[in-house]
C-alpha positions as CSV (number, residue, x, y, z in Angstrom):
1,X,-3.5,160.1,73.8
2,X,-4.6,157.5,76.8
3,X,-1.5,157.7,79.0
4,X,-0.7,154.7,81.7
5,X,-3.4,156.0,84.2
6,X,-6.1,156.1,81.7
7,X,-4.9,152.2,79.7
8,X,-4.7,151.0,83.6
9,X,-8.4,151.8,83.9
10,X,-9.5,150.4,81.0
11,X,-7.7,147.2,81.8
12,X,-9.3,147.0,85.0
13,X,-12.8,147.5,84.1
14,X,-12.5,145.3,81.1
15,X,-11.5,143.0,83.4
16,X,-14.6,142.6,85.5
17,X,-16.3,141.6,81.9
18,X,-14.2,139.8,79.6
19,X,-12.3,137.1,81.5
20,X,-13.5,133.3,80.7
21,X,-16.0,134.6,77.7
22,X,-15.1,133.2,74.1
23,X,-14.8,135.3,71.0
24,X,-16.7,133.8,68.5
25,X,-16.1,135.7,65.5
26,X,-14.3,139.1,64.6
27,X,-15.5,141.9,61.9
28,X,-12.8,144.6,60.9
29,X,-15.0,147.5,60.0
30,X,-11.8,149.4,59.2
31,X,-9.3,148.0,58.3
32,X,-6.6,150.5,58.6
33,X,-6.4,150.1,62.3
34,X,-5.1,146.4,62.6
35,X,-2.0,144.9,61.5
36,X,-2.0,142.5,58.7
37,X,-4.8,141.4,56.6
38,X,-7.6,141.7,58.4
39,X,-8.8,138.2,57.3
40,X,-5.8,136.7,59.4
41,X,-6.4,138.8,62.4
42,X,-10.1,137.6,62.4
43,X,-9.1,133.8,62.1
44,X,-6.2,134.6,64.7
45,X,-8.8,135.6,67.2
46,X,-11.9,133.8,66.6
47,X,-12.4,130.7,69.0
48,X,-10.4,132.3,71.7
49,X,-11.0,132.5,75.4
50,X,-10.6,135.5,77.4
51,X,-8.2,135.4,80.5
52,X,-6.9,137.9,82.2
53,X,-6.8,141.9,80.5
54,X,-3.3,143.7,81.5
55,X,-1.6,146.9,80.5
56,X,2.0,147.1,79.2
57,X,2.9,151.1,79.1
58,X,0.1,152.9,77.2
59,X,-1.3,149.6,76.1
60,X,-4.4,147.8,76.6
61,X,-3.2,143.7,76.5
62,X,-6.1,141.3,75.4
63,X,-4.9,137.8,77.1
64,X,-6.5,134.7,76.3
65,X,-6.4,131.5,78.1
66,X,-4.4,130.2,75.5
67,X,-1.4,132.8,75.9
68,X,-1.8,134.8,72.6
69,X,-2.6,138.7,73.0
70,X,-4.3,141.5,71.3
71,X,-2.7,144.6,72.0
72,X,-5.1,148.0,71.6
73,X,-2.8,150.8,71.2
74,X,-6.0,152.9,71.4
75,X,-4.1,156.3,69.3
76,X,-5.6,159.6,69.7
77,X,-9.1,158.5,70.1
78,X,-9.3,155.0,71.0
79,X,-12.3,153.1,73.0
80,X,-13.0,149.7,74.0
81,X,-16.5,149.4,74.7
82,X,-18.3,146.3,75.8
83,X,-21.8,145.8,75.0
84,X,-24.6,142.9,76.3
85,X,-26.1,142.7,72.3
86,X,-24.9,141.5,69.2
87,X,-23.8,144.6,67.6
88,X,-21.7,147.5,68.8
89,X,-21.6,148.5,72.3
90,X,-23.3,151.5,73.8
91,X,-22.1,155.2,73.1
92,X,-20.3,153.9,69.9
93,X,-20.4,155.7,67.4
94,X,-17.3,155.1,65.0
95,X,-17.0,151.3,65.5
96,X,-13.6,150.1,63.7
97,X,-13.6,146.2,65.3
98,X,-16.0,144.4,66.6
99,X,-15.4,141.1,68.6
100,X,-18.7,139.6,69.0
101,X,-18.7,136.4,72.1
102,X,-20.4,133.0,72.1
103,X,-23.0,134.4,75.0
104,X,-24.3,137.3,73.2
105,X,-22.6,139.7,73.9
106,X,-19.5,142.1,72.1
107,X,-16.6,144.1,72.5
108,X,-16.1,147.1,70.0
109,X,-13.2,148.7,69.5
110,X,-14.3,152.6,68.4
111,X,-12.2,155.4,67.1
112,X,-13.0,158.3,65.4
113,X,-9.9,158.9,63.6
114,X,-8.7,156.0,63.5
115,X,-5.3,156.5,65.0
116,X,-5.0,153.7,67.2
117,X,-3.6,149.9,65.9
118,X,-4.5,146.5,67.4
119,X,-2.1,143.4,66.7
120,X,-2.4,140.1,67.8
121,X,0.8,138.5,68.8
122,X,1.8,134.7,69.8
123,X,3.7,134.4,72.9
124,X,7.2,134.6,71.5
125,X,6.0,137.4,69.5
126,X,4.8,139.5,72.4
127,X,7.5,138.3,75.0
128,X,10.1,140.5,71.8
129,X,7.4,143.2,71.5
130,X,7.3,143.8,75.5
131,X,11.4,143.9,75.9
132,X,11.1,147.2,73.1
133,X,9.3,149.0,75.9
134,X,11.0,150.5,79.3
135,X,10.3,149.5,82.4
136,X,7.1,150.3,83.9
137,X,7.0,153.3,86.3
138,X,5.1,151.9,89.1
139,X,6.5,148.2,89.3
140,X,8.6,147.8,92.5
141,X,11.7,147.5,90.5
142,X,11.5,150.8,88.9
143,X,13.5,152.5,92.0
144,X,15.5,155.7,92.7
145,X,18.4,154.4,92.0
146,X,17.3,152.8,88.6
147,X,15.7,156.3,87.3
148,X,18.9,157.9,88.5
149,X,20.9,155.1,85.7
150,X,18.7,156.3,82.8
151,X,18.7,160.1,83.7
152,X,22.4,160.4,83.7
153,X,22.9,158.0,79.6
154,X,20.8,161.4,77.7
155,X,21.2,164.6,77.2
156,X,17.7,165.0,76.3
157,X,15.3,167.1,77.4
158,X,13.8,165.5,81.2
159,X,10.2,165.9,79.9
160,X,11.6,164.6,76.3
161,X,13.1,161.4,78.4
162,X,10.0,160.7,80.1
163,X,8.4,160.9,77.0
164,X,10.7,158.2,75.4
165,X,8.7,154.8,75.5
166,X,11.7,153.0,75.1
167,X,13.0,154.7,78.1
168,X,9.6,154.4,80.5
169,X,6.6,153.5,79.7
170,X,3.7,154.4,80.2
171,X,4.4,158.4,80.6
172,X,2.8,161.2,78.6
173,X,2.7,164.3,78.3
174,X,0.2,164.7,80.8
175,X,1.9,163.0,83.8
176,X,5.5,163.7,82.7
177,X,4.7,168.0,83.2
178,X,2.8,167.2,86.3
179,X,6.0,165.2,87.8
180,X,8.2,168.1,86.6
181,X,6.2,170.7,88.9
182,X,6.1,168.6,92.0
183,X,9.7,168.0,91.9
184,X,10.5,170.9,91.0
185,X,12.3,170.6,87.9
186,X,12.3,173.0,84.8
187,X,11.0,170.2,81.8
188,X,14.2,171.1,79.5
189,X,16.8,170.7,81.6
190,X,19.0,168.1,80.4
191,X,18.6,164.8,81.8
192,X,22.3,164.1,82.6
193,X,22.6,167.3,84.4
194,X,19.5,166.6,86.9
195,X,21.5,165.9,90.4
196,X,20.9,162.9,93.0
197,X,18.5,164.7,95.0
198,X,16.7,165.9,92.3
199,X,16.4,163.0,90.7
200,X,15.0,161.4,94.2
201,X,11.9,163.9,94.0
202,X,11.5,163.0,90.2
203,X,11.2,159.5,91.0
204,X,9.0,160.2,94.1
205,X,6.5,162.9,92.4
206,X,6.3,160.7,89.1
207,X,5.0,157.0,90.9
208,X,3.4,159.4,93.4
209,X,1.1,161.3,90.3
210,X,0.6,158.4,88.4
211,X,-1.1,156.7,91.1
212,X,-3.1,159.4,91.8
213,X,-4.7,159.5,88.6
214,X,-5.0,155.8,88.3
215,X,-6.9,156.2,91.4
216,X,-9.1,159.0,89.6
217,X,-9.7,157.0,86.9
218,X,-7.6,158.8,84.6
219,X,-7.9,162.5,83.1
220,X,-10.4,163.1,80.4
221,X,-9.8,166.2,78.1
222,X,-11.1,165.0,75.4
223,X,-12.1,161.8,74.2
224,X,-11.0,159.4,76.8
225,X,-13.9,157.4,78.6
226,X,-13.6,154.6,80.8
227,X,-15.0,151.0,79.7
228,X,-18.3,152.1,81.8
229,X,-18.7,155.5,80.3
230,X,-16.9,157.4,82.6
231,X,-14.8,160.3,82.5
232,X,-11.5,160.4,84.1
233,X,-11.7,162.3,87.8
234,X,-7.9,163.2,87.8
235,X,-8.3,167.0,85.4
236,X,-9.2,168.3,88.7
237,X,-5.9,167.3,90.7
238,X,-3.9,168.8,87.9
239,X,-1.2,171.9,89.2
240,X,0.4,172.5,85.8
241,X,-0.7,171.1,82.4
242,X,-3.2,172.8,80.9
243,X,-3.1,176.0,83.6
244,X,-1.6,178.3,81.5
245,X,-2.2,182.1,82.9
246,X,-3.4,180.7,86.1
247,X,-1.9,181.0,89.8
248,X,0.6,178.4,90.9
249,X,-0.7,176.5,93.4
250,X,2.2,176.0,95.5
251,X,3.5,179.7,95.2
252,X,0.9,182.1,93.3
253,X,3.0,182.9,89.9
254,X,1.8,182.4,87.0
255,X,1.9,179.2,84.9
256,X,3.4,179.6,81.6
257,X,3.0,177.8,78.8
258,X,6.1,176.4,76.5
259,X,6.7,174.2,73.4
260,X,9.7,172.4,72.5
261,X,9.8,169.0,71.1
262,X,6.8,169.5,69.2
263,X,4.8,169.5,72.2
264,X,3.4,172.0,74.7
265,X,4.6,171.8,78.3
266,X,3.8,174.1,81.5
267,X,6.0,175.4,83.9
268,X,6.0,177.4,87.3
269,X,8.9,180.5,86.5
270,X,9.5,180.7,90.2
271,X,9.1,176.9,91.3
272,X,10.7,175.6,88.2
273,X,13.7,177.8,87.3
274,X,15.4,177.3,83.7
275,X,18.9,175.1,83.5
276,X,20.8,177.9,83.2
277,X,19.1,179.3,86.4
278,X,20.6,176.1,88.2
279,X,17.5,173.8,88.4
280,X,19.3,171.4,88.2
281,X,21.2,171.2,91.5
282,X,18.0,172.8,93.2
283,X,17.8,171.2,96.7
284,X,14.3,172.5,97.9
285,X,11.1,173.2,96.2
286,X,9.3,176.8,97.1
């Protein structure tokens, strides 16, 4: 699933295309991926002028002029692809929305299986919607001492915390394990047990990989492809997810592969020691 890195880069490049055009009809070629009768979403949108195109956590915001927003939660396999013709845009090959614009041309929203929702929300609507969320990771008010606050109220899992939406947003599974190895920090140890100085690095290592892979245009695995095609740069920065039975970069162990929480995380042994092992109270990384 698009994480912050990869929504961030679709906002942006949608952004170089959309802002000022007018939708000038809507067609729901499935309607299982919007909310509501798909009549009303159509009417809702139709007439509307684009502004500017944001990103709230894993979310790709639609803003028009008027205030209103579509938001794209784009699922497992989510695209927004804009096109210069009448009918869906280039490379799509499961089209599920299309939004076609008084000057020609269309945005399609395409998803092979169909995970992914968009909603269109009034102002007050989305203003409720938004506060549901956590605060974003990379806004200047996210700071030390605020990740430190919402550590130390769970007991879950860190990587599970991370995880939580409601928490942060933004974080998946992706960026949450990546964090974990540069600060050092085994992904199960309890949140509430992770010390000061810990939690320092976690904060540092989690803005500080996020921003690298919004810089690399996100991490493509599978699916994910940017609003011009592209695939995300950032696999090739990645120390820990996905590296199972390779060396450790920072100390030459191997990486080992776990699941709890229904989801698969990777872990340096020797970097990363267990809870019970005292990563917790760690206070330097190998």
């Amino acid at each position: 699933m698009p994480e912050l890195p990869e929504a961030e880069t679709i906002a942006r490049g949608l952004n170089r295309v959309l802002p000022g055009r007018v939708v000038s009809s809507v067609t729901v070629l499935r309607e299982d991926v919007v909310d509501g009768p798909p009549h009303r979403f159509a009417e809702a949108v139709a007439g509307r002028r684009f502004g500017t195109t944001a990103r709230r956590g894993k979310n790709v915001v639609l803003t028009f002029e008027d205030a209103t927003r579509v938001v794209v939660n784009l699922g497992m396999t989510g695209r927004l692809v804009p096109g210069t013709g009448p009918g869906p845009g280039p490379g799509s090959t499961h089209p599920a929305v299309l939004f076609q614009f008084t000057d020609g041309g269309s945005l399609t929203y395409d998803d092979v299986r169909r995970f992914g929702r968009l909603r269109h929300l009034p102002s007050s609507d989305w203003t409720r919607w938004s506060r549901r969320l956590g605060p974003e990771p990379l806004a200047r008010s996210f700071t030390g001492a605020r990740l430190r606050r919402i550590l130390s109220r769970s007991r879950s899992p860190v990587r599970s915390l991370l995880l939580d939406q409601r928490r942060i947003a933004g974080v998946g599974n992706i960026y949450a394990v990546e964090a974990c190895w540069f600060a050092g920090i085994h992904p199960r140890t309890p949140a509430n047990l992770i010390g000061e100085v810990s939690a320092t690095r976690l904060h540092r290592s989690l803005r500080r990989v996020l921003r690298r892979a919004v810089e690399a245009g996100g991490t493509t695995l599978r699916n994910y492809r940017a609003p011009d095609g592209n695939e995300g740069r950032f696999r090739r920065a990645l120390h820990a997810y996905g590296r199972e039975g390779r060396p450790c970069p920072r100390c030459r162990a191997v990486i080992e592969r776990i699941v709890f929480g229904g989801r698969s995380a990777f872990v340096c042994p020797r970097c990363q020691p267990g809870p019970e092992d005292g990563a917790a109270t760690m206070g330097d990384v190998c």
